[in-house]
C-alpha positions in Angstrom: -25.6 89.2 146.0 -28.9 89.0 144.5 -29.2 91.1 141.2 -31.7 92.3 138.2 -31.8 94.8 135.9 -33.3 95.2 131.9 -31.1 94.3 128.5 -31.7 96.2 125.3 -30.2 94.6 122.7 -29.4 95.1 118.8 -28.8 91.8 117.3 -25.9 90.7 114.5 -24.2 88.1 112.7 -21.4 87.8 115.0 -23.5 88.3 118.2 -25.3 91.2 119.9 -24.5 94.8 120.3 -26.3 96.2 123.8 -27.1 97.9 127.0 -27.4 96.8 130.6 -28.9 99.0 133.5 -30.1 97.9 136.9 -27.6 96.5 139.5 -25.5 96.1 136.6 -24.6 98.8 134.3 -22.5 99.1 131.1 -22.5 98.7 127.1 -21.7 95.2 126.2 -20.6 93.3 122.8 -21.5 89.6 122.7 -20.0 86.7 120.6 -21.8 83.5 119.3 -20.3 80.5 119.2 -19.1 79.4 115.1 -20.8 82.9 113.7 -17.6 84.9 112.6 -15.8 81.2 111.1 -17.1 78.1 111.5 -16.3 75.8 114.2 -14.2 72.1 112.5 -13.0 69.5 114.9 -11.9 66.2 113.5 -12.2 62.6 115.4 -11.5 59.3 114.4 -13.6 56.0 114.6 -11.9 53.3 115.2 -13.5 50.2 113.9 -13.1 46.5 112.8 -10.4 46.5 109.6 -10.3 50.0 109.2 -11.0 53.9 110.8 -13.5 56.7 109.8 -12.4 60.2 110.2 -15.0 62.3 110.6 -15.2 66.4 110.3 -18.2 67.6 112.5 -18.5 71.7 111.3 -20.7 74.0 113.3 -21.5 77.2 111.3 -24.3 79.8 112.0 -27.1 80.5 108.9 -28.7 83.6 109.2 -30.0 86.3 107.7 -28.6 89.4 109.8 -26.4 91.8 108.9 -22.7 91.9 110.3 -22.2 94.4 113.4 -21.8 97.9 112.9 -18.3 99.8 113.1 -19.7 102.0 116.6 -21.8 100.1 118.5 -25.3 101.4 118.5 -25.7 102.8 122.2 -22.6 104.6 122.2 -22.6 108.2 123.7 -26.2 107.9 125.1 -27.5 107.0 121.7 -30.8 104.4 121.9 -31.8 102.8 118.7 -35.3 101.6 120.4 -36.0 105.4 120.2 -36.3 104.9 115.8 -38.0 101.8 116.1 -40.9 103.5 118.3 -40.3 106.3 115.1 -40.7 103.3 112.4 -37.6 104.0 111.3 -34.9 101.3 110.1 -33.1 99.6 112.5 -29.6 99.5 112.8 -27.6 98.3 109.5 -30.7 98.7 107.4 -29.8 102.4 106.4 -30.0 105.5 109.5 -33.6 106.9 110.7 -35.2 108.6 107.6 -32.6 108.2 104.8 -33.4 104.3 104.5 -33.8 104.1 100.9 -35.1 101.1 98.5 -34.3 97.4 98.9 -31.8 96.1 96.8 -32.3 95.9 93.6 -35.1 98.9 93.4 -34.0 101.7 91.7 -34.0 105.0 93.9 -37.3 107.5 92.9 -39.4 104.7 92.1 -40.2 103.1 88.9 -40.4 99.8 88.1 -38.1 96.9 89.7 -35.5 95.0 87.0 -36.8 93.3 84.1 -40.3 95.2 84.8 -41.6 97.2 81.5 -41.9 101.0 82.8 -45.8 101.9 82.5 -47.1 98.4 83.7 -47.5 95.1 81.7 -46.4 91.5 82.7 -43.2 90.3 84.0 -40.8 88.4 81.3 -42.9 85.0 80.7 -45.7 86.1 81.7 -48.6 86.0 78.8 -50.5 89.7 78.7 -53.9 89.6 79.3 -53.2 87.7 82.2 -53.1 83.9 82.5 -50.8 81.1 84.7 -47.4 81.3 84.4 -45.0 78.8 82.1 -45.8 75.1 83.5 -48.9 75.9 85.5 -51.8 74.5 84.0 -55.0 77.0 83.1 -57.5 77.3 86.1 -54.9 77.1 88.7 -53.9 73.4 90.4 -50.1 72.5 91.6 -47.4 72.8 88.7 -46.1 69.7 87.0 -45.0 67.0 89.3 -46.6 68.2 92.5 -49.4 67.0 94.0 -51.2 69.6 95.6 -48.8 69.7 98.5 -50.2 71.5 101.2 -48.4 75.5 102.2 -44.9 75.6 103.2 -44.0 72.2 101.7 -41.8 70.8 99.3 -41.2 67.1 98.3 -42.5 66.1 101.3 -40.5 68.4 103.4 -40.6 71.9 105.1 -39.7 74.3 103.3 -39.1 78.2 105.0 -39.2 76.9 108.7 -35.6 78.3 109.9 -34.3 81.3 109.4 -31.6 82.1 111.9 -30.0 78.8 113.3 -26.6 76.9 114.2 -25.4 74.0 111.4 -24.4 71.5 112.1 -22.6 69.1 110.0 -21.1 65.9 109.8 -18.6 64.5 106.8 -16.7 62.0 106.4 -12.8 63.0 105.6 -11.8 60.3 102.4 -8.5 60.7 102.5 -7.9 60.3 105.9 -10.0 57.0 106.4 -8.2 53.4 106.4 -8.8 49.7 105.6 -11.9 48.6 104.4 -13.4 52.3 104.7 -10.4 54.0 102.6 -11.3 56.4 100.4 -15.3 56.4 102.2 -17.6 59.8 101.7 -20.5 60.9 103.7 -22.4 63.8 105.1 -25.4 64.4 107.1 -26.9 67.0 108.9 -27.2 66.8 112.8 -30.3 67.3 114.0 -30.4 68.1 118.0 -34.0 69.5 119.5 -32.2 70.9 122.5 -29.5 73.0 120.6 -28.8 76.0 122.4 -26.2 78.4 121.6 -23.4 79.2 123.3 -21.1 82.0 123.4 -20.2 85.2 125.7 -20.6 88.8 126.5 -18.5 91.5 127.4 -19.7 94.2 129.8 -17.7 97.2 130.2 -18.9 98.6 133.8 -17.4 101.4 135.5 -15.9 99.0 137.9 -14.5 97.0 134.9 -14.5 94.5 132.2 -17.8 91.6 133.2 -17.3 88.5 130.9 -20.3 85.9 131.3 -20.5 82.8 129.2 -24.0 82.0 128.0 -26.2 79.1 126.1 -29.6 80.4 124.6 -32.1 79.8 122.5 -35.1 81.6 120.9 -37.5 82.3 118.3 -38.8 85.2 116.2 -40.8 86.2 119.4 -38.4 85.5 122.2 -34.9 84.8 123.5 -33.9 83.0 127.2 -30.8 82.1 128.0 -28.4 80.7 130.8 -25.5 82.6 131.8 -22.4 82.3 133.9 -20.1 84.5 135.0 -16.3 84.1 134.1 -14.3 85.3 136.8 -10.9 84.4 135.2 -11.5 86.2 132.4 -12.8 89.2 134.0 -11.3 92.6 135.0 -11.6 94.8 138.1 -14.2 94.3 140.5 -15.4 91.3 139.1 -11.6 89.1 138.6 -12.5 86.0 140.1 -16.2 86.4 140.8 -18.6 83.6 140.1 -22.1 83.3 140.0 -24.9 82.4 137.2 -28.0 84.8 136.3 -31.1 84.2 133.3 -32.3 87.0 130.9 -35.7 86.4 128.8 -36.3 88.7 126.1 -39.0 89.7 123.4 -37.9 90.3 120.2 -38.6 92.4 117.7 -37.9 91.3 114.1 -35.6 91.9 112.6 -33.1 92.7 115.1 -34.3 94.1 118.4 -34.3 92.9 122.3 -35.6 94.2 125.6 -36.5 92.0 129.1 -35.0 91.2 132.4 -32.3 89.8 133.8 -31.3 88.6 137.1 -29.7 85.7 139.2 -26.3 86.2 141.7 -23.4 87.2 141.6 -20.6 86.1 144.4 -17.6 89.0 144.6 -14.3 87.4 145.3 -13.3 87.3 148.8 -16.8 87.5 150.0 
């Protein structure tokens, strides 16, 4: 059968906390792939007078909080309903009690190290002026040549904030021969990286488990997903069938868009 509906979605460290209505209805919680441990698998190379073992380590880097105890559309609740407020969003503090950032002190004032009534920062020479190893009359500081924004030594700087790891090392005690003993790491670098993971969707019918890949930036969020019959409860045990959501996102931690695809009942 042919289905669509809308997500809203409250996003975490671990994975997604959120709502689907339409032709499919229920709360879900979703799980990414190597974001509550990271995922280690070890292989060995097998090479000419000796072996490599190899640890490849794939660990999320983000900066999003963990999920909340009660997930946030519990008992009707909708936490879109504070961000069209300009309230916090979930995890950042509950709609008008937010509070300072860390390390502000609550009632104002100056932040740490800051002289009450104004002045310079530590280091900083009053009156004005550059700060320690930045030449008068402005110019790069020592050792830089005028790189251009969002570069350092030759490399970007500030580009990723919420991404998967990946890792590979070499494992020196486990290597042989001529490679005994051998150390390396490197970072993998794969342009079509998507992650992968799955949600839960409680429906009043039962338990919906669909398996997913995605992949998205500070403005969006597509992904592929397919349903996991084995693995799912009720009406939908043994049920197959593959469906697409695409999402716009709403820093730091918000999602709403479609979804849609099929979805094949067993025994039909």
């Amino acid at each position: 059968m042919e289905i669509k509906g809308e997500i809203k979605t409250i996003a975490a460290r671990e994975g997604s906390s959120g709502i689907l209505t339409g032709d499919i209805e229920g709360l879900y919680q979703g799980y990414r792939f190597g974001s509550t441990t990271p995922d280690e698998r070890e292989f060995t190379l097998m090479l000419p007078n000796g072996t490599i073992a190899l640890r490849v380590r794939q660990g999320i880097v983000t900066p999003l909080p963990s999920r909340p105890a009660e997930h946030p559309f519990a008992d009707g609740k909708d936490p879109f309903e504070a961000l069209a407020a300009g309230g916090p969003p979930p995890g950042f503090g509950p709609p008008g009690h937010g509070g300072p950032p860390p390390g502000v002190p609550a009632g104002g004032g100056p932040p740490p190290g800051v002289a009450a009534g104004g002045g310079p920062p530590p280091g900083v020479a009053a009156g004005g002026g550059p700060p320690p190893g930045v030449a008068a009359g402005g110019g790069p500081p020592p050792g830089v040549g005028g790189e251009a924004p969002g570069m350092e030594g030759g490399q970007e700087i500030f580009r990723r904030v919420h991404y998967m790891e990946v890792m590979a090392e070499a494992i020196p005690e486990k290597c042989t021969g001529i490679f005994e003993g051998a150390t390396a790491e490197v970072e993998i670098m794969a342009p079509a990286y998507r992650m992968a993971g799955y949600m839960l969707v409680d429906t009043d019918d039962g338990q919906l488990r669909l398996d997913f890949l995605e992949k998205g930036s500070r403005e969006k969020l597509d992904a592929d997903l397919w349903v996991n019959g084995e693995e799912s409860t009720g009406k939908w045990k043994g049920a197959s069938g593959e469906l697409k959501f695409s999402l716009d996102v709403t820093p730091p931690v918000f999602g709403q868009g479609p979804y849609w695809g099929t979805i094949t009942l067993a025994g039909e």
